[in-house]
Every structure is written in C-alpha cells, then in structure tokens.
N, C-alpha and C positions, 0 to 999 in steps of 0.2 A: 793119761799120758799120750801124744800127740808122736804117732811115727810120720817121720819124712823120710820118702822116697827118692836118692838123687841118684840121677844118670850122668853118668861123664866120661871122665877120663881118670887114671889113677891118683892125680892129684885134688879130685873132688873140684873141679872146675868141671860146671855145667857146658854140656857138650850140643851145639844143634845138632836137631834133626832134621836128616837127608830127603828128601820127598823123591818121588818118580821125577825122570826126566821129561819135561813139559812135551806134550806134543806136536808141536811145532819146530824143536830142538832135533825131537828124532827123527822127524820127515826130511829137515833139512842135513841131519845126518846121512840120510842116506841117499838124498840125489847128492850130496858132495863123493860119495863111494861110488855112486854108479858114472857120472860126469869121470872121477879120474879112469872108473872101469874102462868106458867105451874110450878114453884119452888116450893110456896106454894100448889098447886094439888096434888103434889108430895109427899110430906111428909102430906098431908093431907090424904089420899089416901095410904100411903104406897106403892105406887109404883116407886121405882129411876128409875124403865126404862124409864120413861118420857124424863129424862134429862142426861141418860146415853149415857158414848162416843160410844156403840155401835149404839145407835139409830141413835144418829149422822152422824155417818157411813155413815149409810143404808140411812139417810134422804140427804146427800151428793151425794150417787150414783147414786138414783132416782131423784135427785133433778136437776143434769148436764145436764140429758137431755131434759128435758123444762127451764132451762135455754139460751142451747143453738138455742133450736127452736123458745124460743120468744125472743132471739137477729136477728135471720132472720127475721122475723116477722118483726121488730123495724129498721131493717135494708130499707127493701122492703117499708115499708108504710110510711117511713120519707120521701120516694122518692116518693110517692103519689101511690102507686100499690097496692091493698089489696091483703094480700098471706094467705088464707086457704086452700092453697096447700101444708103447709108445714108437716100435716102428710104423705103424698105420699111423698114426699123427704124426710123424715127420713125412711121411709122404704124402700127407694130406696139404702140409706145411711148404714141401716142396711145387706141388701143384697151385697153391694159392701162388708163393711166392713168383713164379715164375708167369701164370695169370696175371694179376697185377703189376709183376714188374714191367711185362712188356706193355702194356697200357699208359703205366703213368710213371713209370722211375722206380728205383730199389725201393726207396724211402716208403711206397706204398706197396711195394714186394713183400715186404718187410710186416708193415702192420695186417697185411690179408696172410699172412702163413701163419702167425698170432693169431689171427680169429677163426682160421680154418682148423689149428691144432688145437687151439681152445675149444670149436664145439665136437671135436671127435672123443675131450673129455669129459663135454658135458655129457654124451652118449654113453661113455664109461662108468660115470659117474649114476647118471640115471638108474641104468641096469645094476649096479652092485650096491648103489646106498640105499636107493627106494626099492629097487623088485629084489633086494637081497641075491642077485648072480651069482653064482661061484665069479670071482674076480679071474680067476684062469681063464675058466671060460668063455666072459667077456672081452680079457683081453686079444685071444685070440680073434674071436669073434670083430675087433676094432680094425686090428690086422687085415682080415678080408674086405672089410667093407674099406678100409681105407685104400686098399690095391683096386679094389674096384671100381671104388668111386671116382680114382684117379683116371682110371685107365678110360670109363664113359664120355669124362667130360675132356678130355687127350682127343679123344674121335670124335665129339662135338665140335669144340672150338675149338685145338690146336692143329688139324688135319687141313681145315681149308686155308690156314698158311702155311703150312712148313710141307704141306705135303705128306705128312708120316704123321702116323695115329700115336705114333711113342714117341714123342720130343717134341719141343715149342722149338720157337723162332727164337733167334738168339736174342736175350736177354739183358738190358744195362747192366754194369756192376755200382757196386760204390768203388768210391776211389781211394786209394791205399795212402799212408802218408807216414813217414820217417822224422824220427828223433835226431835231428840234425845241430850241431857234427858230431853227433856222440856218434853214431850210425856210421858215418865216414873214417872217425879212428879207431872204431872196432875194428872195420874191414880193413886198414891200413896192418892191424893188428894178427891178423888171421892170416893175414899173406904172407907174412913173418915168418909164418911156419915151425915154433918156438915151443917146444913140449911144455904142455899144460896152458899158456899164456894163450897159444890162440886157437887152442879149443875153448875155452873160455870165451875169448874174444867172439869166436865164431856160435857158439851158444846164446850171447847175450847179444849179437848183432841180427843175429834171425828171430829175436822177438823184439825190437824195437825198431826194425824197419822193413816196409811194405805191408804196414799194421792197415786193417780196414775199420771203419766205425762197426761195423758185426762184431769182428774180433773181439774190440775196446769192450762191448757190451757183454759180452759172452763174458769175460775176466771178471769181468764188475761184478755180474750178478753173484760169484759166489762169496767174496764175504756180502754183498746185498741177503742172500740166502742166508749164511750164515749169524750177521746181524738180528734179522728178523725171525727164523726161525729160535734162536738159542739166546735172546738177547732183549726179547721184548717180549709183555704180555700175550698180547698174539700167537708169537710163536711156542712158549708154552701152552697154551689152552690148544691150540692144535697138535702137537707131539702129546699131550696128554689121552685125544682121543685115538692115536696108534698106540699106546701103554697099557692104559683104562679106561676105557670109554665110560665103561657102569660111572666110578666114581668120580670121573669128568661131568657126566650126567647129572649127578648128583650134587657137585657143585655149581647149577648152572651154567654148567658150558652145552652150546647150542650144539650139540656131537654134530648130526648131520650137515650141518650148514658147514661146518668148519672141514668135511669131508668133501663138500661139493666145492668150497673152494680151494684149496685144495689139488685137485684132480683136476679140477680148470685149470688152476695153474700149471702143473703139470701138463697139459694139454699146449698151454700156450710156449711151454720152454720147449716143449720137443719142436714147434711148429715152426720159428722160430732157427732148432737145430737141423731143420729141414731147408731152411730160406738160407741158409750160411753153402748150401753145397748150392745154392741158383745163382747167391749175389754176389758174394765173393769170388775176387778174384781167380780162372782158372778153368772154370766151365762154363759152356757154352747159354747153356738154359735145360731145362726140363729134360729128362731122359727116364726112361721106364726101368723100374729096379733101382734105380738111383741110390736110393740109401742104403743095398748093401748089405744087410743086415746091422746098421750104426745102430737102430733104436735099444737092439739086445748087445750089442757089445757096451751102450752107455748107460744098461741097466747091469752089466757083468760088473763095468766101473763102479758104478756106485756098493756093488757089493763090497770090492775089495777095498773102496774106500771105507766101510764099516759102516756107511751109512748117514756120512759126515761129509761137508766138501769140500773140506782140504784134503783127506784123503782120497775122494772122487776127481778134485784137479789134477792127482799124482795120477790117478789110474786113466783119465781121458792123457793125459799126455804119452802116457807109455804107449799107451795104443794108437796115438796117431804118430807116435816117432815111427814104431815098429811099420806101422802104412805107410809112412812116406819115403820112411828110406825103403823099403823093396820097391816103391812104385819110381824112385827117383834113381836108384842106381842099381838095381834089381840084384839078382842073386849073390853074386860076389861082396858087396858089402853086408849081406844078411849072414854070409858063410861069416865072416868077420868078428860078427857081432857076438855067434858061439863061443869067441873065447872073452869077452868082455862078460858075458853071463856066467864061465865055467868061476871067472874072478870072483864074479857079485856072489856066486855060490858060496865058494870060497871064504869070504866075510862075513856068510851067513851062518855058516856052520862056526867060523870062529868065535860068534855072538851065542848062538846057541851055546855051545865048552865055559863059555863067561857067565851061563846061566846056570849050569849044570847041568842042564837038558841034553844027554846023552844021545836020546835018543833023536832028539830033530836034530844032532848033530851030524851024526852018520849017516842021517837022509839027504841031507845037502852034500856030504864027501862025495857019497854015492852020485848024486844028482851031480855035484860039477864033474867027476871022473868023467863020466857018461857025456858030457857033453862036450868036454875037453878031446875024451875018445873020436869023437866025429867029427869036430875040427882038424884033428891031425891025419884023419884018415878019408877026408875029401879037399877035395880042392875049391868048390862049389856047389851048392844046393841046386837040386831041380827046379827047375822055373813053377812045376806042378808046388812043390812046397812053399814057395815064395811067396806065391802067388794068396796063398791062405795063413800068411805070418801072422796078422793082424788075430785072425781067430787061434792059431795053436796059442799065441800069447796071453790070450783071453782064457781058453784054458788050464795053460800052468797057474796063471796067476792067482785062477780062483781055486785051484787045488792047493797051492800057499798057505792062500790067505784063509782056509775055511776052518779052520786052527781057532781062530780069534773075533770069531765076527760074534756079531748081539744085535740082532733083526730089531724091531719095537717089538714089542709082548703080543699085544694085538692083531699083528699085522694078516692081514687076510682074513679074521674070523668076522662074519656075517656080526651083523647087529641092528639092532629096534631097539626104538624107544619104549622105556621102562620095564626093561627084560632083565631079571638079577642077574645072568650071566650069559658069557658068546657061546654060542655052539661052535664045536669043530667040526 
C-alpha cells in the first residue's frame, strides 16, 4: 500500500513552496532603505548635498578605487592566497600610471599600472605558491617594497621635473562624458528640490554624468568577475583550488597555475585601482601615500561583501560615499548623516524582531539609541573625526557583517603538490 504525502492548504490543494529571497532582491532592498534613509536626513537637516549628483561624483571616484582593489582581493582568495598586499600594488599601479601617463597619454597610464600591479603579484604569488610564505607575511612584506620601490624611482625620474622627490608632473586625464539629456533632466530634477524625487534624481544623475572610460571599466569588471568566476569552467576549477585544492588536484585541475593566475590578476586589478586616483578626473598626478590606505579598506570591502561582488560593489560604494561626502562638505554633512544611520539601524533591528533574533535585535536598538544620542547632543563632528569616516565606516561594517561571512575553506593554508592534506 502506497502512502502519499501532500502539503497544502486545508482544502488539499497543493501549496508552492516559498524559497529564500534571491540575492539581488535583498541588496536592492536595502539601498532602497538606505537611499530613502539618507532622503529623509536630508530635508530633515536641510542639507541636499547628502544626495547631491555632485557628491555622487566624488562618491564614484573614490569609490573606483576600492572597488577595484577588493576585486583583486576576491580574485586572489577565491583561489585560496590571502592578498594584503594589495595596497603596495596599487601604489605600485599609481607610480606606473602616472610614469606613463605623463609620457604617452592615460591610455598607456593605464596599461603600465596593469603591468606594474600585475608583477607586484607575481612576486606575491612567487613567494606563497612556490616557496610556500606565510601569505601574511608576504603580504606585508609587498607592502614595503611597493612603498619603496615607489618612492626610489619618484627621486630617480620624477624629481628632475617636478622638482620634489614625492609627486610627478601633472599628468593627462581621460576625458569624462555624460548620458545626455537623460543627465540634463535629472539635474532639471534635483533642483526641484521635491522629497524623495530628487534625491533620486540627484543619485542617478551623479552616476551617469562626468563618467570617465576608468570608471566604465571599473563597473564592467564586476559582473565580468562575476561571469567568469561563478559562470564558466574556469572559474570553477579556480574557486575550487580556494575550497579544495587536494581534490581539485585530483581531478586534474593544475592548482598552482590557477593560483598564480589568479594573484596576477589580482595584481593587475589593484594596479589598475591605483591608475583610477592618477587618471581620473580630480588629481593632479602622482603624490606619496596617495592611496591612503584604499588597498586594506578594498579588502575590508570585499569582506563584507562575503566574498562575492555584488556585495563588494555595495561595500566599495559605502566607502567611497562616506569619503566623499566628509572630503566634499566636511563635518556638518557627516554630523547629518548620524541620523540617516540611527534609521538604517532602526530597520535593522526591525528585520532582526521578523526573524526572531532577539538578540541582534537589541544590539541594533542599542546601536541606533547611541547614535541618535550624539546627533542630538552635538551640533557637529570634529574635523579630527571626519577626517577618518572612511576607516571608522570600515570598522562598523565589518563588525556587522562578521555574523555571516564564509571565507573559502582553503584560504590561506600553504599547499604542494601531492600532499593529502594543507597544514595550518
């Protein structure tokens, strides 16, 4: 005798089932929470430059290049290699770029910060896949030599023109170009001054005009990443050797090869996110320290993007909103922005109560009180604070996000060929 199993509803009509909501639904759930967040701040606050197309801009240009460094980052560690080398490859990136640019044009800025950043990870690559490095170690170790290396050849060849061992000559940009007239009735839009409509306006107007071919490219690569990583054989057999290398090995997959490229690439995207602060629009050319610390805030990104880069676009954009608005309207717009987060809290703890997770929910109460509390009780943030948004934002975010993240299995543990198992 034959039992059936049905699920439904009480009338025995078969019921679907519900699946998770897609990832892409929830991401976009919540820049639409955060978008109306800083909206309301905005007209609560009287200040539009919150959600002005220029901030936008500026939150675009800074925003490129930790983009692009925690696509190397994402690149390198799906292949199981940890890379906090990647700020010495972008300033290896910026020093080409800025070499060459002044020479022959962006266009060859551009491909010398690529092949500068590319061999700073063959060197990384060298040292961790063949002489087995602690990857820490090398990273840092990339680090040094790439501030160094910069800094020799700055007092070689950029000193007998510019005069100063720490900066080039100023440098071509490429040239920026707008979505026209979509671009023209945004901004028609934005001046309206219209709750919700032209924050909006002014949102979607600072990223389709004053766009540079960098930018274009920077956008592109990540579904290009995404494609090719999650999408094609290739990118299987490589996320396989950050998972499993043994039984990647096993099924003929070439581990080290697919490691070495890999960390080139890696190499080549941070170089690249080095050439975005020389050619793009905004700076002059080459300057010492230059990036800042970009290469570790666009490996903090890629953390809390989980390792994925639709989630690493969300986290490169937070961080270059939060840079550009303190650097574009300085502390009074950052004091503002307190209560736009006290909200995003707010909506966070009320998703938490929807899950019944009590307890992250009382951590966000707590968390917006707190932040709500010092919005009402200053008028403005120290310049001293301001001045370091960019990194306390990096902070929170990774204390957030550290709840949920799933590194690859692999990642960091040394490996040979035909070894049963990685050492830690």
């Amino acid at each position: 005798m034959r039992t059936e199993v049905r699920t439904g509803t009480a009338t025995g009509r078969p019921q679907r089932a519900r699946g998770p909501v897609p990832g892409w639904a929830h991401a976009a759930l919540w820049v639409v929470v955060g978008v109306v967040a800083v909206s309301f701040a905005s007209y609560q606050t009287g200040l539009p430059q919150l959600t002005s197309s220029g901030t936008v801009q500026s939150a675009v240009r800074l925003g490129i290049p930790i983009l692009l460094a925690g696509l190397g980052g994402l690149w390198a560690e799906r292949a199981g290699v940890i890379n906090i080398g990647l700020e010495g490859m972008m300033i290896l990136g910026t020093w080409g770029g800025a070499w060459a640019g002044y020479q022959w044009g962006p266009a060859a800025g551009l491909l010398a910060a690529a092949v500068f950043g590319a061999l700073g990870g063959l060197v990384h690559a060298v040292a961790t896949v063949t002489f087995g490095v602690n990857h820490i170690v090398s990273g840092v170790a990339i680090n040094l030599l790439g501030a160094g290396t910069a800094k020799y050849l700055s007092t070689l060849l950029f000193e007998p023109v510019s005069k100063n061992p720490r900066e080039s000559p100023p440098v071509p940009k490429f040239d920026t170009y707008s979505a026209q007239p979509l671009g023209a009735w945004l901004h028609e839009l934005e001046n309206l001054q219209r709750v919700g409509i032209s924050d909006v306006a002014g949102v979607l107007g600072g990223l389709v005009t004053g766009v540079s071919p960098l930018t274009m490219l920077a956008y592109l690569s990540v579904p290009v990443s995404y494609l090719v990583l999650w999408r094609s054989r290739f990118g299987l057999r490589l996320r396989s050797c950050g998972e499993n290398p043994i039984a990647a090995e096993s099924l003929g997959v070439a581990v080290h090869r697919y490691k070495y490229l890999a960390v080139v690439v890696s190499g080549t995207l941070a170089g690249i996110g080095g050439a975005a602060l020389i050619l793009n629009p905004g700076q002059a050319g080459y300057l010492e320290n230059q990036t800042n610390n970009r290469g570790y805030i666009g490996l903090a990104a890629m953390i809390f993007g989980n390792w994925r880069p639709g989630g690493l676009l969300g986290g490169a954009a937070l961080f270059g909103y939060s840079d550009g608005l303190q650097l574009r309207s300085g502390g009074t717009t950052v004091h503002a922005l307190l209560l736009a987060a006290a909200l995003v809290l707010l909506v966070v703890a009320a998703a938490q109560l929807w899950r019944r997770r009590k307890l992250g929910a009382g951590v966000a109460l707590v968390a917006a009180a707190a932040v709500l509390a010092v919005y009402l009780a200053t008028d403005q943030l120290p310049e001293e604070i301001t001045a370091y948004t960019p990194h306390l934002v990096t902070l929170v975010v990774l204390g957030a996000a550290s709840q949920r993240l799933r590194p690859p299995a692999a990642n960091g543990l040394p490996y040979r060929r035909g070894e049963q198992g990685a050492r830690e």
